[in-house]
N, C-alpha and C positions, 0 to 999 in steps of 0.2 A: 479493577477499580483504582484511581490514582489516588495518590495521597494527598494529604493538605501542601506540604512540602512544596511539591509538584505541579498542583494548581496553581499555587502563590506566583513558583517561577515563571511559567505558561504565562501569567495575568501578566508580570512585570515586564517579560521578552516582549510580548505585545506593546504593553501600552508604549514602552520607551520606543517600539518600531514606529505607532504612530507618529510619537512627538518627533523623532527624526526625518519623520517623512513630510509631517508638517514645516519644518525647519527648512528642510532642504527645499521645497516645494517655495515657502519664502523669501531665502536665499536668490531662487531663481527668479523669483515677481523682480526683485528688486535691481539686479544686474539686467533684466534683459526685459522688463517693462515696469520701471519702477512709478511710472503715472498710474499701473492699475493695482499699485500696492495697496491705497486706505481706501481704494470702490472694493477690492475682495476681502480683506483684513479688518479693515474697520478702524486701521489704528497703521501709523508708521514712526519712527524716532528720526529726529535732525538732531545734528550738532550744532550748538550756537559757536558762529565765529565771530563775532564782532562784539562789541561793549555798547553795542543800541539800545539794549532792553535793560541795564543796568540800573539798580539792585535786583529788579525779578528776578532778572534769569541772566546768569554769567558765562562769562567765555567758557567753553568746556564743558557746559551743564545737556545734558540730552534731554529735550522737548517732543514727548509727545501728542501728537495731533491723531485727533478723529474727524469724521467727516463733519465735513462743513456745511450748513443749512443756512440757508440765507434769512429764510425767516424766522430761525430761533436768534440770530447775531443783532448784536447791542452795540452802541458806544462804550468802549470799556475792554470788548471784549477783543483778546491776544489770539490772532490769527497766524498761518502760515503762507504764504503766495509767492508767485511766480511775479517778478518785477525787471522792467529794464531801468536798474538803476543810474548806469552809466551813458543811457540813451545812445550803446553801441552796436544795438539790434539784438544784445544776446539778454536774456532773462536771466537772473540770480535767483533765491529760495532766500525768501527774507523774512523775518519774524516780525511783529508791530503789533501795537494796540488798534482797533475800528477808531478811528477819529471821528468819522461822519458816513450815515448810506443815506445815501438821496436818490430821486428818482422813481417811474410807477416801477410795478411787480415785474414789466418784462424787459428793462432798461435803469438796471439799478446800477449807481455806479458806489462804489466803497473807495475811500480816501483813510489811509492811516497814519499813523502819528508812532515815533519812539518813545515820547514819555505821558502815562499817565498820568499821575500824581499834578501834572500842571496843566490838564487838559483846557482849562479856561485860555490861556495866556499860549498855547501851543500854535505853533504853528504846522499843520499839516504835512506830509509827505509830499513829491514832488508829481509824483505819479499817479495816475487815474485809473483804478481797479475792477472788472465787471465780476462775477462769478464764478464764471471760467478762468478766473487768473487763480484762485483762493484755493489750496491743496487742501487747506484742513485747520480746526480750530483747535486752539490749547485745551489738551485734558490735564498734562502731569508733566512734572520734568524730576529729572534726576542730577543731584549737581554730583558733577563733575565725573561721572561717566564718560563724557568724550575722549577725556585722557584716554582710556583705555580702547577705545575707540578709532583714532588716530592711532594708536600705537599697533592695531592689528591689523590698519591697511598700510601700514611701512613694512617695506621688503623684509627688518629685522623680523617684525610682529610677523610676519608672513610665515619666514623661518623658523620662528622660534615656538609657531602654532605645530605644526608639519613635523616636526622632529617631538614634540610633547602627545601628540598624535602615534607618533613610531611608539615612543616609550610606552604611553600606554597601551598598543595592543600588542606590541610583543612582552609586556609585563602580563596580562589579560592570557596571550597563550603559552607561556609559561607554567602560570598557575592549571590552567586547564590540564598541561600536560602533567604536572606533578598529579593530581586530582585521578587521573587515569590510571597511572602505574600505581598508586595506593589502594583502587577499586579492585 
């Protein structure tokens, strides 16, 4: 019969196995097909780079987005999408308020805007949006997470994850080893 002790450990080896398997399995969506990250997760974070959405949401603040439904979206509401803003053939990942959807159900087009607060007096985005452009809508943001962010995909943050990783599991068997020769 095992002991409570025992069981406890069992249950937590486990479940930490899941969440790192989850993790990793994330990790992977997102290096090696990061379009099918918020269709299986439900949810993805960007970093805000630019000062468009200012005061909502600031340089550095991390945005997360869930899926996007076209027929639950409003004027008002802060989107995520795929834009060719430099009309250089390449698409960017750009944040904005719904300015305007016009259009039937099978031919909608969205048009957005940077600020809402002046929505009246705005003038619209340059570029013309269908469904397919739209990654995902504002759920939550966290300010100023990015910092930390940028900072772990710079070769330092690279480094200095990799060596805090050593530390901990040769600290981890360490302890394991003292643990044995006391037993």
């Amino acid at each position: 019969m095992m002991k409570n002790s025992q069981i406890k450990e069992n249950i937590t080896i486990f479940g930490s196995a899941i969440l790192i398997a989850i993790l990793i399995i994330y990790i992977l969506f997102q290096l090696f097909m990061p379009k099918l990250t918020i269709k299986v997760f439900g949810a993805k974070p960007y970093n805000v780079i630019t000062e468009s959405m200012e005061p909502v949401l600031d340089v550095n603040d991390i945005v997360v987005v869930k899926r996007f439904k076209i027929d639950n979206a409003e004027e008002g509401d802060i989107i995520t999408f795929n834009a060719d803003i430099n009309y250089d053939g390449t698409k960017e990942i750009v944040t904005h308020y719904i300015y305007s959807i016009t259009g039937t159900d099978e031919n909608r087009v969205i048009r957005t805007n940077r600020h809402y607060d002046n929505m009246n007096n705005a003038v619209p985005d340059t570029w013309f949006l269908n469904e397919d452009d739209v990654i995902g809508t504002y759920w939550f943001h966290i300010p100023k997470l990015g910092y930390v962010s940028e900072f772990l995909k710079s070769p330092f943050g690279i480094a200095a994850m990799i060596v805090n990783i050593g530390v901990i599991v040769g600290v981890v068997y360490l302890i394991k080893q003292g643990n044995e020769v006391k037993e």
